[in-house]
N, C-alpha and C positions, 0 to 999 in steps of 0.2 A: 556587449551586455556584461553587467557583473554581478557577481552573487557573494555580498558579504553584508559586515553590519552596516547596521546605516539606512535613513528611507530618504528617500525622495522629499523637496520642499512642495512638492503638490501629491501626495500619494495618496492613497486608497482609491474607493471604487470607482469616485467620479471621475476618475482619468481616466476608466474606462468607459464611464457613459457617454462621455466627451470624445474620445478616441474613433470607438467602432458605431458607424453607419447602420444602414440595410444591406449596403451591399454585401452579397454572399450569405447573408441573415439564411438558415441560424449556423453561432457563431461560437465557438469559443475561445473564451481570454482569460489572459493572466497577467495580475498587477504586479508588474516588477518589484515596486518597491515593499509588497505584503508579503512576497515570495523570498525576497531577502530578510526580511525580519524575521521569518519563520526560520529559513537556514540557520543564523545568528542563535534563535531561541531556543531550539533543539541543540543544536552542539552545545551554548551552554548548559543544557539541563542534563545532558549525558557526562558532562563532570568529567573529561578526558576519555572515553573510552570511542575509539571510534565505532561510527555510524553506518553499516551497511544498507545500501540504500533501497527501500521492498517496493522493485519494479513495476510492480501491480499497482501501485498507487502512483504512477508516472506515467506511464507509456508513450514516454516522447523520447527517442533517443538521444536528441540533442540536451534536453534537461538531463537527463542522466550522464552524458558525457561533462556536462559544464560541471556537475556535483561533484563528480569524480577528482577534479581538479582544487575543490575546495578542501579548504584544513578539516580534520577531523570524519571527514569522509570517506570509506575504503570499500570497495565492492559492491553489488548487484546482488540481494535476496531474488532470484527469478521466480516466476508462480508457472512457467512449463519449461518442461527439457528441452524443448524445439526453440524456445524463445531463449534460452541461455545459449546454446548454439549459435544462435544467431548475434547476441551479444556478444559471446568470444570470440569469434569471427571475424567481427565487426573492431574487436580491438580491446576492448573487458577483459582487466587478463586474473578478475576473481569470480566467478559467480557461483554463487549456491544455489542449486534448486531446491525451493521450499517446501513443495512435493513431490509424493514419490510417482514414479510413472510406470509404467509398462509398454511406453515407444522406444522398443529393442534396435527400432532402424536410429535414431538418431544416439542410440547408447552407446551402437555399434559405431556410426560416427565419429562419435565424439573419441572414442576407445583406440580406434584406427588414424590420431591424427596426433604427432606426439604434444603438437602447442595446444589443440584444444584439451589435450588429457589432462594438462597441469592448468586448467585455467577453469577447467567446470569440472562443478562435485556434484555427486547427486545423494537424494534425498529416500531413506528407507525406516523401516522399522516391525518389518515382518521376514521370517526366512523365504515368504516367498519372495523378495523382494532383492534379498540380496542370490538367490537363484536364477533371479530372469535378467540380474546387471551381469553376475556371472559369464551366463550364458551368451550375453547379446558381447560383452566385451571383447570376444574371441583368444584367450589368453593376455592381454594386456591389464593391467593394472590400472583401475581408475578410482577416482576419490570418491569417498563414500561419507557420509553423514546421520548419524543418529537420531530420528524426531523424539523427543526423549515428552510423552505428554505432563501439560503442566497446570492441568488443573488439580481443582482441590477435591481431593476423596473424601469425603465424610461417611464412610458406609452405604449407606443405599442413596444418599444425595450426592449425584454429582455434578459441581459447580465448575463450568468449562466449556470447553469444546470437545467433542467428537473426534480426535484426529491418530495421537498415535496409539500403539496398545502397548507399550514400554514405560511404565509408570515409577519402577522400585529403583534400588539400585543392583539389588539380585536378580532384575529382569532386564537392566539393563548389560550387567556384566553376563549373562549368559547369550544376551545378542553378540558382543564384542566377544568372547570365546568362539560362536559359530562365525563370525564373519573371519574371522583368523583363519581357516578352518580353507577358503577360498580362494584360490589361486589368484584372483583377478579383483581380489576386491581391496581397500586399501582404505581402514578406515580413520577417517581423522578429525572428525570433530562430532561434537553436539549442539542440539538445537531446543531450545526451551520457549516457545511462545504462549506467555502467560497470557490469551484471549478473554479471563476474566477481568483481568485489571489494567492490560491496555487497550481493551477495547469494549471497555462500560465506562459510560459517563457517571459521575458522579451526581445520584440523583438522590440520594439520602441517606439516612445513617449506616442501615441496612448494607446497601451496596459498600459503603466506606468499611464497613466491621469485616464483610465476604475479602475487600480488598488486602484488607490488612491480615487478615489470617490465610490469607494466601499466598502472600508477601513471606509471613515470616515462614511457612511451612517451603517452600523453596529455595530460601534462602540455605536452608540446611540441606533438603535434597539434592541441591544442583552440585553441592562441595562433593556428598555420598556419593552421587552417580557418577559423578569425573572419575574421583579413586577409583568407584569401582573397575569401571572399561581404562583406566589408565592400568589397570596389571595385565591387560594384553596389548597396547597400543600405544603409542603416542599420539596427542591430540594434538593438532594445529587451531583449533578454534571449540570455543563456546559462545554461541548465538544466542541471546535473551531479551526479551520487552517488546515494545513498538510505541508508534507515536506519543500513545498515552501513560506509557511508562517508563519514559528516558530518565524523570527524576528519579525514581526510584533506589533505596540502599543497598546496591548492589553486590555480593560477595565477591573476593578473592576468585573465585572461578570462573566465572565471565570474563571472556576477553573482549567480547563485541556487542553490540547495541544492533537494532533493527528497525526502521521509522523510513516513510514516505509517505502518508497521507497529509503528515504536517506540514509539506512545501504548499499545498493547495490550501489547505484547512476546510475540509467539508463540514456540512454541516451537524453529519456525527460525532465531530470532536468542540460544538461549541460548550459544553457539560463538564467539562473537566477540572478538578481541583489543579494547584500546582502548574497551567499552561498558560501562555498568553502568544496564543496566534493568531492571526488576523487572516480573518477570511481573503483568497486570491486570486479562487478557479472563479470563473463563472461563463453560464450558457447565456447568449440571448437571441431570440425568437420573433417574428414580428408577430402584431397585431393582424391577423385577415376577415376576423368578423367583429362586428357590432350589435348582437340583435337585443340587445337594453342598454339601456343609460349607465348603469352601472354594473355594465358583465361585458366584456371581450374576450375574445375568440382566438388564441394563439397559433401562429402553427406548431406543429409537434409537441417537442416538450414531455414525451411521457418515460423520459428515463430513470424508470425506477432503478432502485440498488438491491443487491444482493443480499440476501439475510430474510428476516421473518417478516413476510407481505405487512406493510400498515403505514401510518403519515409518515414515520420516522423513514423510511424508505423513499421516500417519494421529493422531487425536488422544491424548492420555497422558492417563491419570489419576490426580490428583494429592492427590486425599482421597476417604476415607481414604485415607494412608501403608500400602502394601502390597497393592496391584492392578495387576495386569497384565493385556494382554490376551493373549486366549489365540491362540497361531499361527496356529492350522489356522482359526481362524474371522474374526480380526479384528474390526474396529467394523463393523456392520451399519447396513442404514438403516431397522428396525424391533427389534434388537434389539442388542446389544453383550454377551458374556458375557465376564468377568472372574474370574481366579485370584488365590487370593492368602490369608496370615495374616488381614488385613484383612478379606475376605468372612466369618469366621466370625461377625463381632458384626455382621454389617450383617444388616436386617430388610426387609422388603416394603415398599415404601414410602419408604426412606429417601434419600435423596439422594448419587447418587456424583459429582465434580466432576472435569471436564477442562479438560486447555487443546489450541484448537488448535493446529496446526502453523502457517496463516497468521495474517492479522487480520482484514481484514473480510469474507474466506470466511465466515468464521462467522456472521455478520451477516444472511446469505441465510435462514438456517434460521428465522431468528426476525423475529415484530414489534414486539419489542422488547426492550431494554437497561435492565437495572434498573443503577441507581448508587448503590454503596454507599461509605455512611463510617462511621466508629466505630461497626461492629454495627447499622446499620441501612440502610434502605432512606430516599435522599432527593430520590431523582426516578426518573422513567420517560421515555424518549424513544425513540418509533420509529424501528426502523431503514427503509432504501430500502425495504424489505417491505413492511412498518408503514403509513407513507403511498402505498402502490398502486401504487411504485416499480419495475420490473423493466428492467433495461437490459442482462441477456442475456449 
Protein backbone atom coordinates (compact mmCIF):
# COMPACT_ATOMS: atom_id res chain seq x y z
CA UNK A 1 0.00 0.00 0.00
CA UNK A 2 1.20 3.53 -0.59
CA UNK A 3 0.35 6.85 0.45
CA UNK A 4 1.33 9.65 -1.77
CA UNK A 5 0.18 11.91 -4.66
CA UNK A 6 -1.56 10.38 -7.21
CA UNK A 7 -5.19 8.52 -7.57
CA UNK A 8 -5.90 5.47 -8.79
CA UNK A 9 -7.31 5.12 -12.77
CA UNK A 10 -10.59 3.63 -11.22
CA UNK A 11 -10.97 5.75 -7.67
CA UNK A 12 -13.56 6.94 -5.70
CA UNK A 13 -16.30 5.37 -4.06
CA UNK A 14 -17.47 2.92 -6.48
CA UNK A 15 -14.43 0.73 -5.83
CA UNK A 16 -15.78 0.39 -2.86
CA UNK A 17 -19.24 -0.57 -3.82
CA UNK A 18 -17.72 -2.85 -6.09
CA UNK A 19 -15.09 -4.25 -3.70
CA UNK A 20 -17.05 -5.02 -0.32
CA UNK A 21 -19.93 -7.81 -0.16
CA UNK A 22 -22.38 -8.66 2.82
CA UNK A 23 -19.97 -10.59 4.14
CA UNK A 24 -19.09 -9.54 7.75
CA UNK A 25 -21.71 -6.38 6.81
CA UNK A 26 -21.59 -3.92 8.69
CA UNK A 27 -18.38 -2.88 7.51
CA UNK A 28 -15.94 -0.34 7.26
CA UNK A 29 -13.77 0.92 4.22
CA UNK A 30 -11.50 3.15 3.04
CA UNK A 31 -10.71 4.29 -0.58
CA UNK A 32 -7.14 4.25 -1.15
CA UNK A 33 -6.86 6.23 -3.73
CA UNK A 34 -9.19 9.36 -1.73
CA UNK A 35 -7.08 8.80 1.26
CA UNK A 36 -3.92 9.52 -0.77
CA UNK A 37 -5.33 12.67 -2.25
CA UNK A 38 -6.09 13.82 0.97
CA UNK A 39 -2.48 13.03 2.30
CA UNK A 40 -0.96 15.06 -0.80
CA UNK A 41 -3.73 18.01 -0.21
CA UNK A 42 -2.95 18.54 3.34
CA UNK A 43 0.69 18.57 3.34
CA UNK A 44 0.40 20.93 0.46
CA UNK A 45 -1.91 23.33 2.24
CA UNK A 46 0.54 23.23 5.41
CA UNK A 47 3.19 25.02 3.17
CA UNK A 48 6.14 23.05 4.76
CA UNK A 49 5.58 22.96 8.30
CA UNK A 50 5.06 19.52 9.44
CA UNK A 51 2.03 17.71 10.16
CA UNK A 52 1.35 15.96 13.52
CA UNK A 53 -0.84 13.50 13.10
CA UNK A 54 -4.51 13.91 15.84
CA UNK A 55 -4.81 10.13 16.57
CA UNK A 56 -8.35 10.66 17.40
CA UNK A 57 -9.37 11.11 14.03
CA UNK A 58 -7.50 7.64 13.05
CA UNK A 59 -7.41 5.04 15.31
CA UNK A 60 -5.95 2.50 13.23
CA UNK A 61 -2.48 1.87 14.15
CA UNK A 62 -1.35 0.66 10.95
CA UNK A 63 -2.68 4.05 9.32
CA UNK A 64 -0.77 6.03 11.70
CA UNK A 65 2.31 3.89 11.27
CA UNK A 66 2.32 4.23 7.29
CA UNK A 67 1.85 8.41 7.87
CA UNK A 68 4.49 8.46 9.92
CA UNK A 69 6.78 7.33 7.20
CA UNK A 70 5.44 9.93 4.75
CA UNK A 71 7.22 13.42 3.90
CA UNK A 72 5.96 16.16 5.99
CA UNK A 73 4.46 14.03 8.53
CA UNK A 74 6.15 13.97 12.22
CA UNK A 75 4.34 12.58 15.33
CA UNK A 76 1.04 11.52 17.06
CA UNK A 77 -1.44 14.45 18.76
CA UNK A 78 -2.92 11.42 21.24
CA UNK A 79 -6.50 12.30 22.78
CA UNK A 80 -5.55 9.92 26.15
CA UNK A 81 -2.30 9.33 28.19
CA UNK A 82 -2.96 5.53 28.16
CA UNK A 83 -3.33 5.62 24.40
CA UNK A 84 0.14 7.47 24.02
CA UNK A 85 1.73 4.83 26.16
CA UNK A 86 0.60 2.55 24.14
CA UNK A 87 1.79 4.26 20.89
CA UNK A 88 5.29 4.68 22.39
CA UNK A 89 5.49 1.38 23.29
CA UNK A 90 4.41 0.42 20.37
CA UNK A 91 7.34 2.26 18.60
CA UNK A 92 5.93 6.31 18.20
CA UNK A 93 8.96 7.87 19.33
CA UNK A 94 6.85 11.63 19.52
CA UNK A 95 3.67 11.82 20.98
CA UNK A 96 1.77 14.58 22.57
CA UNK A 97 -1.13 14.21 24.73
CA UNK A 98 -3.66 16.69 23.69
CA UNK A 99 -5.28 16.49 27.04
CA UNK A 100 -4.56 16.74 30.24
CA UNK A 101 -5.26 13.63 32.49
CA UNK A 102 -5.12 12.68 35.95
CA UNK A 103 -4.06 8.76 35.22
CA UNK A 104 -1.10 9.10 37.83
CA UNK A 105 -0.65 5.22 37.05
CA UNK A 106 0.27 5.54 33.49
CA UNK A 107 2.22 9.11 34.34
CA UNK A 108 4.13 7.09 36.71
CA UNK A 109 4.83 4.80 33.85
CA UNK A 110 5.64 6.64 31.44
CA UNK A 111 8.13 8.68 34.15
CA UNK A 112 9.60 5.23 35.28
CA UNK A 113 10.73 4.19 31.75
CA UNK A 114 13.61 6.22 30.40
CA UNK A 115 12.51 5.60 26.25
CA UNK A 116 8.91 6.26 27.02
CA UNK A 117 10.00 9.56 29.07
CA UNK A 118 11.53 11.22 25.92
CA UNK A 119 8.97 10.03 23.50
CA UNK A 120 5.58 11.17 25.31
CA UNK A 121 4.74 14.69 26.69
CA UNK A 122 1.85 15.47 28.45
CA UNK A 123 -0.62 17.92 28.32
CA UNK A 124 -1.52 20.75 31.33
CA UNK A 125 -2.73 24.09 31.99
CA UNK A 126 -3.72 24.46 35.60
CA UNK A 127 -1.34 24.21 38.87
CA UNK A 128 -3.23 21.45 39.52
CA UNK A 129 -2.10 19.75 36.91
CA UNK A 130 1.21 20.14 36.89
CA UNK A 131 1.01 18.90 40.90
CA UNK A 132 -0.44 15.59 40.06
CA UNK A 133 2.50 14.95 36.99
CA UNK A 134 4.72 16.01 39.68
CA UNK A 135 3.65 13.87 42.08
CA UNK A 136 2.82 10.70 39.86
CA UNK A 137 6.41 11.26 38.12
CA UNK A 138 8.37 10.13 41.37
CA UNK A 139 11.33 12.44 40.87
CA UNK A 140 12.02 11.90 37.12
CA UNK A 141 11.56 14.53 34.80
CA UNK A 142 9.04 14.43 32.10
CA UNK A 143 7.81 16.60 29.24
CA UNK A 144 5.22 18.81 29.85
CA UNK A 145 3.12 21.02 27.29
CA UNK A 146 1.17 24.09 27.61
CA UNK A 147 -2.70 24.22 26.29
CA UNK A 148 -2.35 27.77 25.72
CA UNK A 149 -6.62 28.59 24.92
CA UNK A 150 -7.18 29.92 21.53
CA UNK A 151 -10.18 31.27 21.18
CA UNK A 152 -11.51 34.79 20.62
CA UNK A 153 -12.31 36.83 23.72
CA UNK A 154 -14.59 39.50 22.87
CA UNK A 155 -15.55 40.59 26.59
CA UNK A 156 -18.68 38.76 27.48
CA UNK A 157 -18.83 36.75 24.11
CA UNK A 158 -16.79 34.01 23.96
CA UNK A 159 -16.01 32.56 20.55
CA UNK A 160 -14.26 28.94 20.93
CA UNK A 161 -14.08 26.10 22.95
CA UNK A 162 -14.05 25.48 26.57
CA UNK A 163 -10.74 23.88 27.13
CA UNK A 164 -7.78 25.77 28.49
CA UNK A 165 -7.77 28.62 31.19
CA UNK A 166 -4.38 30.05 29.95
CA UNK A 167 -5.41 32.81 27.49
CA UNK A 168 -2.78 36.09 28.07
CA UNK A 169 0.65 35.96 27.66
CA UNK A 170 1.03 37.16 31.54
CA UNK A 171 -0.95 34.06 32.28
CA UNK A 172 0.87 32.16 30.46
CA UNK A 173 4.34 33.28 31.64
CA UNK A 174 3.21 32.88 35.21
CA UNK A 175 2.36 29.01 34.40
CA UNK A 176 5.94 28.63 33.01
CA UNK A 177 7.52 30.54 36.08
CA UNK A 178 5.46 27.91 38.52
CA UNK A 179 6.21 24.94 36.42
CA UNK A 180 10.04 25.94 36.71
CA UNK A 181 9.31 25.80 40.18
CA UNK A 182 9.01 21.54 39.94
CA UNK A 183 11.49 19.25 40.16
CA UNK A 184 9.84 16.63 37.72
CA UNK A 185 8.40 18.75 35.42
CA UNK A 186 10.05 19.75 32.13
CA UNK A 187 8.37 22.05 30.06
CA UNK A 188 8.58 22.30 26.36
CA UNK A 189 6.23 23.42 24.28
CA UNK A 190 2.83 24.91 23.32
CA UNK A 191 -0.34 24.18 22.15
CA UNK A 192 -2.89 26.50 20.30
CA UNK A 193 -5.98 24.75 18.79
CA UNK A 194 -7.90 27.31 17.20
CA UNK A 195 -11.60 25.02 17.32
CA UNK A 196 -13.29 28.21 15.91
CA UNK A 197 -11.71 28.20 12.63
CA UNK A 198 -10.56 24.63 12.18
CA UNK A 199 -13.38 23.33 13.11
CA UNK A 200 -16.44 25.44 11.60
CA UNK A 201 -17.26 25.05 8.30
CA UNK A 202 -17.55 27.96 6.35
CA UNK A 203 -21.22 28.69 6.22
CA UNK A 204 -21.51 32.53 5.70
CA UNK A 205 -20.11 35.68 5.92
CA UNK A 206 -20.52 35.86 9.60
CA UNK A 207 -18.53 32.61 10.34
CA UNK A 208 -15.79 34.02 7.62
CA UNK A 209 -15.57 37.62 9.47
CA UNK A 210 -15.45 35.36 13.39
CA UNK A 211 -12.67 33.40 11.33
CA UNK A 212 -10.68 36.02 10.20
CA UNK A 213 -10.51 38.10 13.43
CA UNK A 214 -9.57 35.17 15.08
CA UNK A 215 -6.88 34.45 12.65
CA UNK A 216 -5.44 37.77 13.05
CA UNK A 217 -5.79 38.21 16.90
CA UNK A 218 -3.53 34.84 17.24
CA UNK A 219 -1.38 35.52 14.90
CA UNK A 220 0.01 38.09 17.48
CA UNK A 221 -0.84 36.31 20.69
CA UNK A 222 0.98 33.01 19.74
CA UNK A 223 4.43 35.43 18.98
CA UNK A 224 3.45 37.28 22.93
CA UNK A 225 3.01 33.88 24.52
CA UNK A 226 6.10 32.06 23.13
CA UNK A 227 8.33 35.12 24.46
CA UNK A 228 6.69 35.18 27.17
CA UNK A 229 7.33 31.28 28.78
CA UNK A 230 10.44 31.38 26.52
CA UNK A 231 12.28 33.73 29.62
CA UNK A 232 11.82 30.53 31.71
CA UNK A 233 12.25 27.69 29.22
CA UNK A 234 13.19 26.49 26.11
CA UNK A 235 10.50 25.37 23.76
CA UNK A 236 10.79 22.33 21.67
CA UNK A 237 7.52 22.74 19.81
CA UNK A 238 4.49 25.18 19.07
CA UNK A 239 1.40 23.11 17.94
CA UNK A 240 -1.41 25.14 15.92
CA UNK A 241 -4.61 24.64 13.53
CA UNK A 242 -6.19 21.16 12.45
CA UNK A 243 -7.77 19.93 9.35
CA UNK A 244 -9.47 22.93 8.50
CA UNK A 245 -6.82 25.16 9.07
CA UNK A 246 -3.55 23.94 7.45
CA UNK A 247 -3.83 26.93 4.95
CA UNK A 248 -3.89 29.27 7.17
CA UNK A 249 -1.05 32.60 7.50
CA UNK A 250 0.80 31.11 9.91
CA UNK A 251 3.47 33.09 12.18
CA UNK A 252 7.15 32.66 12.72
CA UNK A 253 6.08 30.89 16.02
CA UNK A 254 4.67 27.88 14.98
CA UNK A 255 6.65 25.17 14.40
CA UNK A 256 3.97 22.42 13.69
CA UNK A 257 0.53 21.89 12.21
CA UNK A 258 -2.15 19.39 13.55
CA UNK A 259 -4.83 17.45 11.13
CA UNK A 260 -6.35 13.84 10.97
CA UNK A 261 -9.68 14.10 10.13
CA UNK A 262 -8.64 15.07 6.57
CA UNK A 263 -7.18 11.35 5.64
CA UNK A 264 -11.05 10.10 5.92
CA UNK A 265 -12.80 13.40 5.06
CA UNK A 266 -16.07 13.15 7.11
CA UNK A 267 -18.71 14.69 6.48
CA UNK A 268 -18.05 17.68 8.92
CA UNK A 269 -15.47 19.06 6.85
CA UNK A 270 -17.38 18.97 3.38
CA UNK A 271 -18.12 23.23 4.13
CA UNK A 272 -14.86 24.37 4.02
CA UNK A 273 -13.30 27.43 2.10
CA UNK A 274 -9.71 26.81 0.75
CA UNK A 275 -10.03 22.51 1.04
CA UNK A 276 -10.35 19.91 -1.46
CA UNK A 277 -10.70 16.42 -0.04
CA UNK A 278 -12.56 13.87 -1.14
CA UNK A 279 -14.72 11.91 0.84
CA UNK A 280 -12.71 8.11 1.86
CA UNK A 281 -14.16 6.62 5.28
CA UNK A 282 -17.16 5.04 4.90
CA UNK A 283 -19.66 2.49 6.83
CA UNK A 284 -21.84 0.01 5.25
CA UNK A 285 -24.90 -1.97 6.65
CA UNK A 286 -27.24 -4.33 5.19
CA UNK A 287 -30.77 -3.82 4.29
CA UNK A 288 -32.88 -6.37 6.96
CA UNK A 289 -36.42 -4.96 6.64
CA UNK A 290 -38.70 -3.82 3.97
CA UNK A 291 -42.05 -2.74 5.42
CA UNK A 292 -42.91 -0.03 2.34
CA UNK A 293 -41.94 0.41 -1.12
CA UNK A 294 -40.02 3.11 -0.53
CA UNK A 295 -38.43 2.77 3.25
CA UNK A 296 -35.86 0.08 4.23
CA UNK A 297 -34.74 -1.04 7.31
CA UNK A 298 -30.87 -1.09 7.97
CA UNK A 299 -29.23 -2.75 10.57
CA UNK A 300 -27.47 -0.48 12.94
CA UNK A 301 -26.10 2.49 11.69
CA UNK A 302 -26.80 4.79 14.73
CA UNK A 303 -23.43 6.32 15.04
CA UNK A 304 -23.73 9.48 16.03
CA UNK A 305 -20.71 11.97 16.55
CA UNK A 306 -19.65 13.84 19.36
CA UNK A 307 -20.60 17.58 19.77
CA UNK A 308 -24.06 19.24 19.86
CA UNK A 309 -27.04 16.39 19.35
CA UNK A 310 -28.59 17.34 15.73
CA UNK A 311 -28.50 16.01 11.73
CA UNK A 312 -24.95 17.41 11.49
CA UNK A 313 -24.09 14.74 14.07
CA UNK A 314 -25.67 11.98 12.66
CA UNK A 315 -24.42 9.72 9.64
CA UNK A 316 -25.69 10.32 5.71
CA UNK A 317 -26.25 7.97 3.21
CA UNK A 318 -24.67 8.05 0.35
CA UNK A 319 -25.43 4.89 -1.93
CA UNK A 320 -27.68 4.19 -3.17
CA UNK A 321 -28.28 7.95 -4.45
CA UNK A 322 -31.63 8.70 -3.03
CA UNK A 323 -32.00 7.79 0.88
CA UNK A 324 -32.76 9.70 3.49
CA UNK A 325 -33.29 9.36 6.87
CA UNK A 326 -36.28 9.41 8.15
CA UNK A 327 -37.09 12.48 11.05
CA UNK A 328 -39.01 11.01 13.50
CA UNK A 329 -36.63 8.04 13.84
CA UNK A 330 -33.12 8.90 12.89
CA UNK A 331 -29.98 6.36 12.83
CA UNK A 332 -30.65 3.72 15.49
CA UNK A 333 -28.06 1.67 17.27
CA UNK A 334 -29.82 -1.67 16.20
CA UNK A 335 -31.61 -0.35 13.34
CA UNK A 336 -31.56 2.65 10.82
CA UNK A 337 -34.82 3.08 8.63
CA UNK A 338 -34.39 5.06 5.38
CA UNK A 339 -36.86 6.79 2.68
CA UNK A 340 -36.33 7.38 -0.51
CA UNK A 341 -36.77 6.57 -4.82
CA UNK A 342 -33.71 4.56 -3.96
CA UNK A 343 -35.34 2.04 -1.32
CA UNK A 344 -37.55 0.78 -4.13
CA UNK A 345 -34.86 -1.44 -6.06
CA UNK A 346 -32.93 -2.20 -2.86
CA UNK A 347 -33.53 -5.90 -1.53
CA UNK A 348 -32.91 -7.93 1.88
CA UNK A 349 -29.59 -8.15 2.09
CA UNK A 350 -28.14 -5.57 0.17
CA UNK A 351 -25.65 -3.16 1.29
CA UNK A 352 -26.69 0.59 2.00
CA UNK A 353 -23.33 2.97 2.45
CA UNK A 354 -22.73 5.93 4.78
CA UNK A 355 -20.30 8.40 5.71
CA UNK A 356 -19.84 9.57 9.18
CA UNK A 357 -19.93 13.05 10.43
CA UNK A 358 -16.34 12.45 12.33
CA UNK A 359 -13.37 10.20 11.51
CA UNK A 360 -12.17 8.00 13.64
CA UNK A 361 -15.55 7.94 15.70
CA UNK A 362 -16.27 5.62 13.40
CA UNK A 363 -13.43 3.54 13.97
CA UNK A 364 -14.89 2.43 17.74
CA UNK A 365 -17.75 0.51 16.05
CA UNK A 366 -15.58 -1.72 14.07
CA UNK A 367 -12.48 -4.28 14.32
CA UNK A 368 -11.66 -3.41 11.42
CA UNK A 369 -10.95 -1.36 8.17
CA UNK A 370 -10.90 -3.01 4.79
CA UNK A 371 -8.82 -0.89 2.06
CA UNK A 372 -9.81 -0.66 -1.09
CA UNK A 373 -8.33 0.13 -4.52
CA UNK A 374 -9.37 -0.28 -8.19
CA UNK A 375 -12.68 -2.48 -7.06
CA UNK A 376 -10.95 -4.48 -4.76
CA UNK A 377 -10.11 -5.35 -1.30
CA UNK A 378 -5.99 -5.06 -0.57
CA UNK A 379 -5.67 -5.22 2.91
CA UNK A 380 -7.30 -5.49 6.43
CA UNK A 381 -5.94 -3.62 9.56
CA UNK A 382 -7.58 -3.31 12.91
CA UNK A 383 -8.69 -0.65 14.32
CA UNK A 384 -7.83 0.54 18.52
CA UNK A 385 -10.98 -2.15 18.82
CA UNK A 386 -9.38 -4.77 16.70
CA UNK A 387 -6.12 -5.01 18.75
CA UNK A 388 -8.17 -4.97 22.48
CA UNK A 389 -7.60 -1.23 22.41
CA UNK A 390 -10.26 0.82 24.49
CA UNK A 391 -9.01 4.28 25.71
CA UNK A 392 -12.62 5.54 26.66
Amino acid sequence: MRLGPGRSARSGAAGVWDAVTTAGAPVAALDLAACEHNVAEMRGRAGGLPIRLASKSIRVRGLIDIMLGEPGYHGVLAYSAAEARWLAECGVDDVLVAYPTVDSVTISAVAADPVLRERVTFMADLPDHLRLIDAAAGGARVRVCLDVDSSLDLGPVHLGVHRSSVHSASQAAEFARQAAQFASIRLVGLMFYDAQIAGMQDTGAAIRLVKRKSADDLRVRRQEVRAAVERYTELELVNAGGTGSLHADWDSSVTELAAGSGLFAPTLFDGYDGTDLHPAAYFGTPVVRKPRRDVVVAFSGGYAASGVAGPSRSPQPVHPVGLELIRTEGAGEVQTPLRGKAARDLQVGDLVWFRHAKAGEMCERFDEIVLVRDGAIVDRMPTYRGEGQNFG
